[in-house]
N, CA, C and O atoms as a GROMACS GRO file, in nm:
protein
  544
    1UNK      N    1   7.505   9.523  10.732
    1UNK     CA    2   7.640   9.469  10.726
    1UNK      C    3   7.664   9.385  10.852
    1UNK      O    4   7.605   9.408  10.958
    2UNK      N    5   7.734   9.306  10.840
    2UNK     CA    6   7.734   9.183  10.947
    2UNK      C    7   7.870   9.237  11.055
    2UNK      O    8   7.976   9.276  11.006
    3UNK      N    9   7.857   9.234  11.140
    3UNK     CA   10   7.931   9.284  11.273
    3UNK      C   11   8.083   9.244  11.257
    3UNK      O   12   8.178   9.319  11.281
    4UNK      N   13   8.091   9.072  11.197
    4UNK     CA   14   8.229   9.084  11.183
    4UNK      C   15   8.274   9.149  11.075
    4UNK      O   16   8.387   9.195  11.090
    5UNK      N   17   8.218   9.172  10.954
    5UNK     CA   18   8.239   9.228  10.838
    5UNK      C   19   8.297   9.373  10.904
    5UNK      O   20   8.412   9.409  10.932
    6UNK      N   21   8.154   9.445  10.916
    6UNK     CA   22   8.201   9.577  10.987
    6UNK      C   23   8.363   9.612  11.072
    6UNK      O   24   8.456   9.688  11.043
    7UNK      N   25   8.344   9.538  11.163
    7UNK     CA   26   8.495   9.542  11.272
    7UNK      C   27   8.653   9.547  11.169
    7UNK      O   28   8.754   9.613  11.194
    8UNK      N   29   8.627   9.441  11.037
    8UNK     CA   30   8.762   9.414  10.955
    8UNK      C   31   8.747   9.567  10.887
    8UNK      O   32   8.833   9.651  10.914
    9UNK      N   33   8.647   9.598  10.808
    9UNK     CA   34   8.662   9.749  10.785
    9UNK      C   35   8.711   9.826  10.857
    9UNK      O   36   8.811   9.886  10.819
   10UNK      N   37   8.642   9.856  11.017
   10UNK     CA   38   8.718   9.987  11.054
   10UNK      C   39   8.871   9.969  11.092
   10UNK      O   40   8.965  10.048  11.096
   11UNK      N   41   8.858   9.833  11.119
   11UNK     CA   42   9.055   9.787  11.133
   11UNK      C   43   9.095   9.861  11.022
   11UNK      O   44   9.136   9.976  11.033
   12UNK      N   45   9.083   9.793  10.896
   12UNK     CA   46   9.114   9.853  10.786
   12UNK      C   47   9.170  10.001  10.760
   12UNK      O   48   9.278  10.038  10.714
   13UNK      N   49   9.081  10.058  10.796
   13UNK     CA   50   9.076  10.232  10.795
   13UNK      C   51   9.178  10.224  10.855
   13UNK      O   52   9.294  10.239  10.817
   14UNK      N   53   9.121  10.191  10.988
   14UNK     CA   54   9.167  10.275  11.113
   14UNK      C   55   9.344  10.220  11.074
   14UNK      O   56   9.409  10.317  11.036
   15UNK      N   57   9.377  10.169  11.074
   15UNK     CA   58   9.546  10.126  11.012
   15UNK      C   59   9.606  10.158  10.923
   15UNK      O   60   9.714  10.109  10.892
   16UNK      N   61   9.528  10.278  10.845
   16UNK     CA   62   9.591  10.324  10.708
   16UNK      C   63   9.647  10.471  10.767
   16UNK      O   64   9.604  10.525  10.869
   17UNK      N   65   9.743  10.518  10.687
   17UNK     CA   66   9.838  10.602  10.729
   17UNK      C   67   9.779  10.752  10.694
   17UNK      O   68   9.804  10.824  10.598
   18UNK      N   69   9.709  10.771  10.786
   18UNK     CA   70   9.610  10.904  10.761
   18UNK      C   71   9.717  11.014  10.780
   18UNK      O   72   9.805  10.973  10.856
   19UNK      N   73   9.740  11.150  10.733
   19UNK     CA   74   9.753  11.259  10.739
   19UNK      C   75   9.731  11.397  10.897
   19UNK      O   76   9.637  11.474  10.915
   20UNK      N   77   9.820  11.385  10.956
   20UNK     CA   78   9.741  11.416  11.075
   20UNK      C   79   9.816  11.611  11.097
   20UNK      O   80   9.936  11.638  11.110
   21UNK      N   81   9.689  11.720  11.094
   21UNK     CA   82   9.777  11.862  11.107
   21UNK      C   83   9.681  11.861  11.236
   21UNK      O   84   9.575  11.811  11.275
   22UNK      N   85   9.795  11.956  11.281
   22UNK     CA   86   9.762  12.034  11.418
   22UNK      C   87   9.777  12.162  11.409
   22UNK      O   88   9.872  12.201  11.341
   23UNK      N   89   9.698  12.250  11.466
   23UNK     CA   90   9.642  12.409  11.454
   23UNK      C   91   9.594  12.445  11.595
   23UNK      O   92   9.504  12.403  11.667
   24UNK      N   93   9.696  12.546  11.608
   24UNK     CA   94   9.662  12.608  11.765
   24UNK      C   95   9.586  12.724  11.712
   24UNK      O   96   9.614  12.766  11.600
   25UNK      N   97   9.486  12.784  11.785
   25UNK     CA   98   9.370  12.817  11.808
   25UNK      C   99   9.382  12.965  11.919
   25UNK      O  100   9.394  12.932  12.037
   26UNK      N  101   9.380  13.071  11.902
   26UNK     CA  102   9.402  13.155  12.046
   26UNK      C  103   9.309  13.197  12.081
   26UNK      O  104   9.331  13.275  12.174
   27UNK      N  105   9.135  13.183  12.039
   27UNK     CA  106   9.041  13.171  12.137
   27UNK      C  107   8.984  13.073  12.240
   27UNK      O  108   8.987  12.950  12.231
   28UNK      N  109   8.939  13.136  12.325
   28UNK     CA  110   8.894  13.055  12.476
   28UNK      C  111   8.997  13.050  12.540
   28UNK      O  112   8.985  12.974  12.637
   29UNK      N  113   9.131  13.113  12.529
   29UNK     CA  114   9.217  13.068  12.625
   29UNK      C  115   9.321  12.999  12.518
   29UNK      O  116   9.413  12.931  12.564
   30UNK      N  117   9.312  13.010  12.424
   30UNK     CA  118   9.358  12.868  12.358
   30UNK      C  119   9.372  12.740  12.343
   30UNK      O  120   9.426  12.688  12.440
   31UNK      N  121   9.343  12.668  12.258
   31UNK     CA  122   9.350  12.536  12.232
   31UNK      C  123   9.408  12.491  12.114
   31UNK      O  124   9.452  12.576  12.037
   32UNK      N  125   9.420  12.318  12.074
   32UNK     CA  126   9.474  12.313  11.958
   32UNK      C  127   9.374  12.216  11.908
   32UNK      O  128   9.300  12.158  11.987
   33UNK      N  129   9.368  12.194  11.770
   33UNK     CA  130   9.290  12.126  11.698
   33UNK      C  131   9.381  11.988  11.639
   33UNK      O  132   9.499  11.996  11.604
   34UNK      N  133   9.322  11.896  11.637
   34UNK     CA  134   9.392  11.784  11.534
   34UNK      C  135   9.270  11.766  11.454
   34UNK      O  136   9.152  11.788  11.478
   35UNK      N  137   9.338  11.717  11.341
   35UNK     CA  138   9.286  11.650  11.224
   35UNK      C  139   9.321  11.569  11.155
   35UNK      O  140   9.433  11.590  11.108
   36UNK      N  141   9.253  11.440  11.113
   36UNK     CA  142   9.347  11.439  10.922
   36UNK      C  143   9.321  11.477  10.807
   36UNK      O  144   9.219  11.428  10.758
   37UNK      N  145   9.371  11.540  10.754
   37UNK     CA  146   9.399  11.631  10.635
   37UNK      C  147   9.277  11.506  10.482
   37UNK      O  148   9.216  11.549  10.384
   38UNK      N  149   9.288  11.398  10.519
   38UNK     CA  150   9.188  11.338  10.430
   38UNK      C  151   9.000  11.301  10.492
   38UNK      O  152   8.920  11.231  10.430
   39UNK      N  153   8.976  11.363  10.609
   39UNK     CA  154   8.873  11.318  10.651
   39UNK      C  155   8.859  11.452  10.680
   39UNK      O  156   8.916  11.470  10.788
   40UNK      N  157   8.819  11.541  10.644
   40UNK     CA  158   8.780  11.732  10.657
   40UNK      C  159   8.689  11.750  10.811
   40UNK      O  160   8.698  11.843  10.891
   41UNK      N  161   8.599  11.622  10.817
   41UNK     CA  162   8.475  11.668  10.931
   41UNK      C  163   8.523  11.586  11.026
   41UNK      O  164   8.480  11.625  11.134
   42UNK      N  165   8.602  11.476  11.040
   42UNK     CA  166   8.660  11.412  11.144
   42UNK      C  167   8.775  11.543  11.223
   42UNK      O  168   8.877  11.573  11.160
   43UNK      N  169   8.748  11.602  11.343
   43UNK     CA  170   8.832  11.701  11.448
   43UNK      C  171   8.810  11.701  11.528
   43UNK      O  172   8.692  11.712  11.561
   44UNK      N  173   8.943  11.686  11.647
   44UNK     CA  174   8.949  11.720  11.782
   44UNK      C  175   9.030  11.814  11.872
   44UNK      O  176   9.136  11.867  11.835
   45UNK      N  177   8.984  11.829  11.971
   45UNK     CA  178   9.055  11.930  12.016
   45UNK      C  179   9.092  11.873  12.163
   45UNK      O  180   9.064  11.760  12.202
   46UNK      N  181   9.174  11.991  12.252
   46UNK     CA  182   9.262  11.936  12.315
   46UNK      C  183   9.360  12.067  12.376
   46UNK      O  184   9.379  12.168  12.308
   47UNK      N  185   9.412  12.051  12.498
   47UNK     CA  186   9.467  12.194  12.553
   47UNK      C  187   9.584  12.221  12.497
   47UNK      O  188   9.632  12.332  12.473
   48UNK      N  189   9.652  12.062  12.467
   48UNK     CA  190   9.777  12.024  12.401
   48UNK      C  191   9.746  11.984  12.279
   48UNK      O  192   9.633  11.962  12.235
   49UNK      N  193   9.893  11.972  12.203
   49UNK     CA  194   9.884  11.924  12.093
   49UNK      C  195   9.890  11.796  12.078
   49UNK      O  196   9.847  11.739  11.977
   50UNK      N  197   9.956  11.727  12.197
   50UNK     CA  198   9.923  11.576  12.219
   50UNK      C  199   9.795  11.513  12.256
   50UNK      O  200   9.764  11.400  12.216
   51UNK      N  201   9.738  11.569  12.315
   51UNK     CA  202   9.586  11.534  12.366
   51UNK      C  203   9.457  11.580  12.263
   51UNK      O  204   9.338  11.547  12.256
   52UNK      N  205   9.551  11.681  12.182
   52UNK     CA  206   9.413  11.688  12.046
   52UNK      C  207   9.459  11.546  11.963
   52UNK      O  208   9.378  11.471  11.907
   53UNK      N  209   9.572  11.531  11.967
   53UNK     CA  210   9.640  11.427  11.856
   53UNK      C  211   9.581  11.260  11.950
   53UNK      O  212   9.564  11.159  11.883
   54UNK      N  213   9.560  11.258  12.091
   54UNK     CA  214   9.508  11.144  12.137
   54UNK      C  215   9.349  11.166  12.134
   54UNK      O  216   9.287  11.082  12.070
   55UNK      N  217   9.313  11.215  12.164
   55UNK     CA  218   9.143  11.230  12.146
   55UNK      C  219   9.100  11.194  11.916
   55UNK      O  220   8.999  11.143  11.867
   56UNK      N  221   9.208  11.240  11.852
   56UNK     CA  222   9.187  11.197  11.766
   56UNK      C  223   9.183  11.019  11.742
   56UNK      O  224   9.098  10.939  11.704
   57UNK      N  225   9.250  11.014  11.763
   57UNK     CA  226   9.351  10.836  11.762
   57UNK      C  227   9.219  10.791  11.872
   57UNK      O  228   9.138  10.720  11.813
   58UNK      N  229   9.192  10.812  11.982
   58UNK     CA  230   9.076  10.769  12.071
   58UNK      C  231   8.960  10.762  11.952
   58UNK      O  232   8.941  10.665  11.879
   59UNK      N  233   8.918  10.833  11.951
   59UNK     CA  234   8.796  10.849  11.853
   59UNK      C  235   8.762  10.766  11.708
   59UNK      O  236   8.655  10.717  11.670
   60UNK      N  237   8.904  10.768  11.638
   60UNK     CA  238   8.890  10.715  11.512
   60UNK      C  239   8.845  10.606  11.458
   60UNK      O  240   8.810  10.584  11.342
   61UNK      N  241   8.848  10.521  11.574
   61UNK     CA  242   8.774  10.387  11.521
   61UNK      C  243   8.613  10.393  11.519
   61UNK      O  244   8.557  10.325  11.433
   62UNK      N  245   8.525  10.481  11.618
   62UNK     CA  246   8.410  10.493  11.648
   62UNK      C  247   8.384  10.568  11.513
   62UNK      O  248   8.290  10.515  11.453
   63UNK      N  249   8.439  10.677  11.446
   63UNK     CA  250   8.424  10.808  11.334
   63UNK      C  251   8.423  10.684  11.217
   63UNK      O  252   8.348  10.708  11.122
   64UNK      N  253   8.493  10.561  11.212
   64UNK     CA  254   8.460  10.514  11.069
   64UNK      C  255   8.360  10.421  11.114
   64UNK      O  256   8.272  10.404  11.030
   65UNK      N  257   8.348  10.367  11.202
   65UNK     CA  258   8.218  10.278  11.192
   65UNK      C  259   8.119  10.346  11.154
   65UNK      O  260   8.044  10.325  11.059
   66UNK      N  261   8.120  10.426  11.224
   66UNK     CA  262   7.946  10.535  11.204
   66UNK      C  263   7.943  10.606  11.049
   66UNK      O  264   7.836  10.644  11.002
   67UNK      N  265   8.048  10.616  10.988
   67UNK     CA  266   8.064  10.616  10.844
   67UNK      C  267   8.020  10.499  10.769
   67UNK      O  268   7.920  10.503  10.698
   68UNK      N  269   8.076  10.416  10.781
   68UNK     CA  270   8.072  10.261  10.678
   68UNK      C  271   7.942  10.266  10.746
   68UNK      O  272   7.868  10.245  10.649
   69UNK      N  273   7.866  10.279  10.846
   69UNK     CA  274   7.748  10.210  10.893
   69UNK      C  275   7.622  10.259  10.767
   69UNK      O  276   7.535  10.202  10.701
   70UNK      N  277   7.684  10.426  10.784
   70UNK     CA  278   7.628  10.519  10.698
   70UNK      C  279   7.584  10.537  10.546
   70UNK      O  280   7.486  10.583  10.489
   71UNK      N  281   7.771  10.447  10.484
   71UNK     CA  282   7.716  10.418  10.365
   71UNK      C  283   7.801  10.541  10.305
   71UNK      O  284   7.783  10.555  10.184
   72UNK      N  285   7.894  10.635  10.366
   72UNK     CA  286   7.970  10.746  10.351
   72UNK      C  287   8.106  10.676  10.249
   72UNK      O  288   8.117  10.554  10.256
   73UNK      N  289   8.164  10.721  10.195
   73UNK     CA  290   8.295  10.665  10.099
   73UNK      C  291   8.390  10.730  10.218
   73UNK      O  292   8.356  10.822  10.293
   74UNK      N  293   8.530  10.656  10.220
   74UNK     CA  294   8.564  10.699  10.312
   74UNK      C  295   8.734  10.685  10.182
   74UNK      O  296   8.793  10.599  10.117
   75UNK      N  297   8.743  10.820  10.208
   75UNK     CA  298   8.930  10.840  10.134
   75UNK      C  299   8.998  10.765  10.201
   75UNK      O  300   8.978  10.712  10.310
   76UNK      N  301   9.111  10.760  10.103
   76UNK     CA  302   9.227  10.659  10.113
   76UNK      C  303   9.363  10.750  10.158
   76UNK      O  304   9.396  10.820  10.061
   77UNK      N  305   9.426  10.765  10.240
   77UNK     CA  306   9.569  10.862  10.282
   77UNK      C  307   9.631  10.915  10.198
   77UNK      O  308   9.706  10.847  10.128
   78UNK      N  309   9.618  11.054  10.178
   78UNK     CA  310   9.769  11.032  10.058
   78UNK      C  311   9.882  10.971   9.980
   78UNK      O  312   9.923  10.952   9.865
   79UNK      N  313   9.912  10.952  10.114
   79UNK     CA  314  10.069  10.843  10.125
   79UNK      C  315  10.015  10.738  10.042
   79UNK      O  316  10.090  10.690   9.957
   80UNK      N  317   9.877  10.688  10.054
   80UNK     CA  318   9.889  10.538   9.911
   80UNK      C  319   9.848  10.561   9.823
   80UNK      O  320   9.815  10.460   9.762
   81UNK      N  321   9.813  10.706   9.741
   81UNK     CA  322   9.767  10.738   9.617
   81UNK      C  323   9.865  10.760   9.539
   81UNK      O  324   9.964  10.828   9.564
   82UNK      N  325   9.848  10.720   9.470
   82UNK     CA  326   9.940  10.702   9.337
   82UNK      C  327   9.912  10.815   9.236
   82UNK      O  328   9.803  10.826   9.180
   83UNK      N  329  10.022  10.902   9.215
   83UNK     CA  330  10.023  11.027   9.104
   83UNK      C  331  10.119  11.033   8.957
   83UNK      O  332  10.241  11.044   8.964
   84UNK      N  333  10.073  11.027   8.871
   84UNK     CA  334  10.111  11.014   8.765
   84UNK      C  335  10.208  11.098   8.708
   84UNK      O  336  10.257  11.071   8.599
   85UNK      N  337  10.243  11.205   8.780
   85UNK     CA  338  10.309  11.326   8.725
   85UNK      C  339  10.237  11.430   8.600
   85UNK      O  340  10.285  11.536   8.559
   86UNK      N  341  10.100  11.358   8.550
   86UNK     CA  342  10.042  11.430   8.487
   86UNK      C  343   9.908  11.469   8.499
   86UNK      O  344   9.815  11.393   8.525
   87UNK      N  345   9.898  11.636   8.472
   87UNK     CA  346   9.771  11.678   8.475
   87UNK      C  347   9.714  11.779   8.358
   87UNK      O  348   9.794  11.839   8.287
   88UNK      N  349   9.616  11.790   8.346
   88UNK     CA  350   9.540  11.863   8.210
   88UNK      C  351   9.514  12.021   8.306
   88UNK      O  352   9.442  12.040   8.405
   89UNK      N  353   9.596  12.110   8.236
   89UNK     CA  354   9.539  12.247   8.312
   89UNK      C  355   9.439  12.352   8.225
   89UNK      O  356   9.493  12.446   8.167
   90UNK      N  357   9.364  12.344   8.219
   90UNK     CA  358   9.240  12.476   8.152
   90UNK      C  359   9.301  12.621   8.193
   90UNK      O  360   9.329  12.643   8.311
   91UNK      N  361   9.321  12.721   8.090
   91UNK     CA  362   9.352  12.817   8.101
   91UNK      C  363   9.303  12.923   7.957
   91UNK      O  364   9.247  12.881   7.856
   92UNK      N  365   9.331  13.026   7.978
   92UNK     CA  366   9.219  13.086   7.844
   92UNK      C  367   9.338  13.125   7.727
   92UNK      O  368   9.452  13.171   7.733
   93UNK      N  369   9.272  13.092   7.647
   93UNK     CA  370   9.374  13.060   7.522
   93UNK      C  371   9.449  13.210   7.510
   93UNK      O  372   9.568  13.192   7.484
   94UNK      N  373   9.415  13.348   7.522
   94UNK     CA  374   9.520  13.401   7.538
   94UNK      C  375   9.644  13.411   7.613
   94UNK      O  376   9.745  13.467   7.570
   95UNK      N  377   9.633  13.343   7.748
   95UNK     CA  378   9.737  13.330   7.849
   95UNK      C  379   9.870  13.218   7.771
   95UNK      O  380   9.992  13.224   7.783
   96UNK      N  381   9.786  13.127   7.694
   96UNK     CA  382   9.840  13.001   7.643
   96UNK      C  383   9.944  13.028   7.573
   96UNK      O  384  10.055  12.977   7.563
   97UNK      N  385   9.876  13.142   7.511
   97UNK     CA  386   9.940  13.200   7.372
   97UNK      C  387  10.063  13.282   7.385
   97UNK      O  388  10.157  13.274   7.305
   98UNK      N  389  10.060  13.390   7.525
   98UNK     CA  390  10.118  13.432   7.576
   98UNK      C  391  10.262  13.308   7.641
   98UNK      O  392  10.381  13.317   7.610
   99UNK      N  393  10.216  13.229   7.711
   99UNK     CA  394  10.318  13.179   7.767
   99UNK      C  395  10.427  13.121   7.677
   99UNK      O  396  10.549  13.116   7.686
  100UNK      N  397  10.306  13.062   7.553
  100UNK     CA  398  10.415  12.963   7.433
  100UNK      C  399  10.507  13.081   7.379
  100UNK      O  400  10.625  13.049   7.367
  101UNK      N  401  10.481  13.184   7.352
  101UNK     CA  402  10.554  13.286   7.300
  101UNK      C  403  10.684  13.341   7.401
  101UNK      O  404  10.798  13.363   7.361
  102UNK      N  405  10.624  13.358   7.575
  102UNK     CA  406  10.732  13.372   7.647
  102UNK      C  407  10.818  13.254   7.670
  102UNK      O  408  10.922  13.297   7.721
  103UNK      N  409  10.826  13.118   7.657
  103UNK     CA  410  10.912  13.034   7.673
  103UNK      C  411  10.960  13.002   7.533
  103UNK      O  412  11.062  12.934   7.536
  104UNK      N  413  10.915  13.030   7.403
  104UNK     CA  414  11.002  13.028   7.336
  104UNK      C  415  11.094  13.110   7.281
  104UNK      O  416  11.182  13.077   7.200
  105UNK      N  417  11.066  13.254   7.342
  105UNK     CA  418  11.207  13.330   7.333
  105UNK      C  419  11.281  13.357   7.456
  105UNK      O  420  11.341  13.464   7.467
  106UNK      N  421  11.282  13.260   7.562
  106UNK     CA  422  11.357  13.242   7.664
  106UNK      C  423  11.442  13.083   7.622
  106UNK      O  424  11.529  13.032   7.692
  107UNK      N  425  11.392  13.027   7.494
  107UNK     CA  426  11.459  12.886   7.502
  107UNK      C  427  11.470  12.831   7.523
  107UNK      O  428  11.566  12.755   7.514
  108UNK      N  429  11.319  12.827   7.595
  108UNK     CA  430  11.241  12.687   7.757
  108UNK      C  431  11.164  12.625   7.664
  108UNK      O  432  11.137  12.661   7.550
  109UNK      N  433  11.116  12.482   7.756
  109UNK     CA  434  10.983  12.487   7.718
  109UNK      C  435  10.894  12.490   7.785
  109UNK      O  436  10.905  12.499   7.908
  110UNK      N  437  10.779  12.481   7.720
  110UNK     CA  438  10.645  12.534   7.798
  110UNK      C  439  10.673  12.471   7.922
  110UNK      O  440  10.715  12.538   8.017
  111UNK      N  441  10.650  12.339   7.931
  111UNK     CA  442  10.624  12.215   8.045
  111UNK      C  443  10.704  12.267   8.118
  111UNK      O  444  10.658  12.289   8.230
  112UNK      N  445  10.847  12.308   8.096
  112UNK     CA  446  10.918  12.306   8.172
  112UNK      C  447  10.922  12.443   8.288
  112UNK      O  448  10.954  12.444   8.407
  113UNK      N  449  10.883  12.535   8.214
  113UNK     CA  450  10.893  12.658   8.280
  113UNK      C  451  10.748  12.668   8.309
  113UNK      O  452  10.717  12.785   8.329
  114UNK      N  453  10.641  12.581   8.319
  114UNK     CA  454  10.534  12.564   8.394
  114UNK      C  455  10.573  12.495   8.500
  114UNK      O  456  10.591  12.563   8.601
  115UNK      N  457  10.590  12.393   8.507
  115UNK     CA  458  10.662  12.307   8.608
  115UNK      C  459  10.699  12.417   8.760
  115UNK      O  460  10.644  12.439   8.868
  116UNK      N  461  10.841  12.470   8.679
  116UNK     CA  462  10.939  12.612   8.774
  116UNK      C  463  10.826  12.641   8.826
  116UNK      O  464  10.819  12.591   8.938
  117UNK      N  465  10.680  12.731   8.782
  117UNK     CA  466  10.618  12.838   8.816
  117UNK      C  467  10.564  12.803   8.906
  117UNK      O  468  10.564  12.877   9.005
  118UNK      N  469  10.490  12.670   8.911
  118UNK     CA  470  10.432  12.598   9.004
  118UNK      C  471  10.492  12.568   9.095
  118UNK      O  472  10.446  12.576   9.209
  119UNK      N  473  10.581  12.535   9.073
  119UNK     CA  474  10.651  12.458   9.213
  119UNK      C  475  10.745  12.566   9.286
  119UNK      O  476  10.804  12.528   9.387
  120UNK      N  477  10.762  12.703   9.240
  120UNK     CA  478  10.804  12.846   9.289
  120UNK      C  479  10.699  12.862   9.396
  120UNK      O  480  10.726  12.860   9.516
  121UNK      N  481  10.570  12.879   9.344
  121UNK     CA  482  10.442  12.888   9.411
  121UNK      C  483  10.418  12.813   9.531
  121UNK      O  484  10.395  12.843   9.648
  122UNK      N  485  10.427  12.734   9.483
  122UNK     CA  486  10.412  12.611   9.588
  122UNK      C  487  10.491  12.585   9.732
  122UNK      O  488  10.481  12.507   9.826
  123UNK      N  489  10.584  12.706   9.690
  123UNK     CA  490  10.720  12.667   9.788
  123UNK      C  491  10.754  12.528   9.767
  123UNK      O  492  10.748  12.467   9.874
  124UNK      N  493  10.788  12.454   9.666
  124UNK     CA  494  10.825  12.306   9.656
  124UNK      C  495  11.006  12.333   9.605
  124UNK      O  496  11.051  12.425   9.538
  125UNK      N  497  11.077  12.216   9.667
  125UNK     CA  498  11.173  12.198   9.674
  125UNK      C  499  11.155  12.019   9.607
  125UNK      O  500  11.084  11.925   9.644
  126UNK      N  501  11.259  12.033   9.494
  126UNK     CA  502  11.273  11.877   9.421
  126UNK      C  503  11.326  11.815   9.562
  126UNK      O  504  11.412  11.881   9.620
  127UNK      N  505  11.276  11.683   9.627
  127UNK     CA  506  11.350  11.658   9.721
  127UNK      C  507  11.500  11.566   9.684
  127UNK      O  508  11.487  11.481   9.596
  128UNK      N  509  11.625  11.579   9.742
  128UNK     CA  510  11.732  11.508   9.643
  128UNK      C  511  11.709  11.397   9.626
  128UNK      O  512  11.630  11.318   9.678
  129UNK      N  513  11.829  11.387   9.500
  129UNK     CA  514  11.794  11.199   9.409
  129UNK      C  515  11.916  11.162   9.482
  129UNK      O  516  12.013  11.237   9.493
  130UNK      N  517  11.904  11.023   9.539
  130UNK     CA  518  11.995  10.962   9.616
  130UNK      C  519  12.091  10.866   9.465
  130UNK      O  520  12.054  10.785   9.380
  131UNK      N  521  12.193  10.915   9.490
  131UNK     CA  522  12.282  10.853   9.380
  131UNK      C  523  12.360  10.731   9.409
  131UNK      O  524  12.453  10.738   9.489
  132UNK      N  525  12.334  10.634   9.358
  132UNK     CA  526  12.439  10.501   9.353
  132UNK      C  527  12.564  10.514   9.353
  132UNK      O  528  12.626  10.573   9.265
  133UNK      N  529  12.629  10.444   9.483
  133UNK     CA  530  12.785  10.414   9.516
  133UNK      C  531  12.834  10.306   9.494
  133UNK      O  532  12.776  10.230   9.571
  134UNK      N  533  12.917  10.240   9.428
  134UNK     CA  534  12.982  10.153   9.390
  134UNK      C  535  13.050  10.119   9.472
  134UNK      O  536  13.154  10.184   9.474
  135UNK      N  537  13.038  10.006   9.584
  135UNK     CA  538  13.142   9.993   9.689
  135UNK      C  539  13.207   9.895   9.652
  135UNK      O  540  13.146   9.800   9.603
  136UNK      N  541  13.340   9.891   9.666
  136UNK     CA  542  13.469   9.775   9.636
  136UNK      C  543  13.480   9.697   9.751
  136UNK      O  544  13.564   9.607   9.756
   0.00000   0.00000   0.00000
């Protein structure tokens, strides 16, 4: 790959809106870890949580070159993946059978009181729908 080619890639990356968790650590004294949540083997560490979070940001441009150099696929951030709201779930046809029977003598429907269960689980909160004001 040709050097300037290479350089517009890791710009590329390196400018996309990666996912970044931090995890304190209470061996050695403690430390904290950064990461982004879409690159699993890209991690740094750090006494602080700012200095794991700069040793990351330091590093990141060197972590995708040596990737793209590699020939590695490199994910795209969450934040720009696009989700459909739909997914196919496999489950064993007695559970199925079970559930269609419990949401239809509760007066749900399936989807819907799958939906609830999941997102109970999940600890998910609908975040609010911002409603249109008519200003005069």
């Amino acid at each position: 790959m040709e050097t300037n080619e290479l350089k517009k890639k890791v710009e590329y990356y390196a400018g996309l809106p990666y996912t970044i968790v931090i995890e304190h650590h209470e061996e050695q004294g403690g430390y904290y870890v950064a990461r982004y949540v879409e690159l699993p083997h890209f991690i740094m560490t750090g006494a602080t949580p700012v200095e794991a979070v700069h040793e990351l940001e330091n590093e990141k441009r060197e972590w995708f070159e040596e990737n793209i150099k590699d020939g590695n696929k490199i994910p795209l951030p969450l934040k720009s993946r696009k989700y459909s709201g739909k997914i196919i779930l496999r489950m064993p046809p007695a559970l199925h059978e079970h559930l269609a029977n419990l949401t239809e003598i509760k007066g749900e429907s399936l989807n819907g009181f799958m939906v609830k269960a999941v997102a109970e689980a999940a600890d998910y909160a609908e975040p609010a729908k911002k409603h249109k004001v008519a200003v005069k």
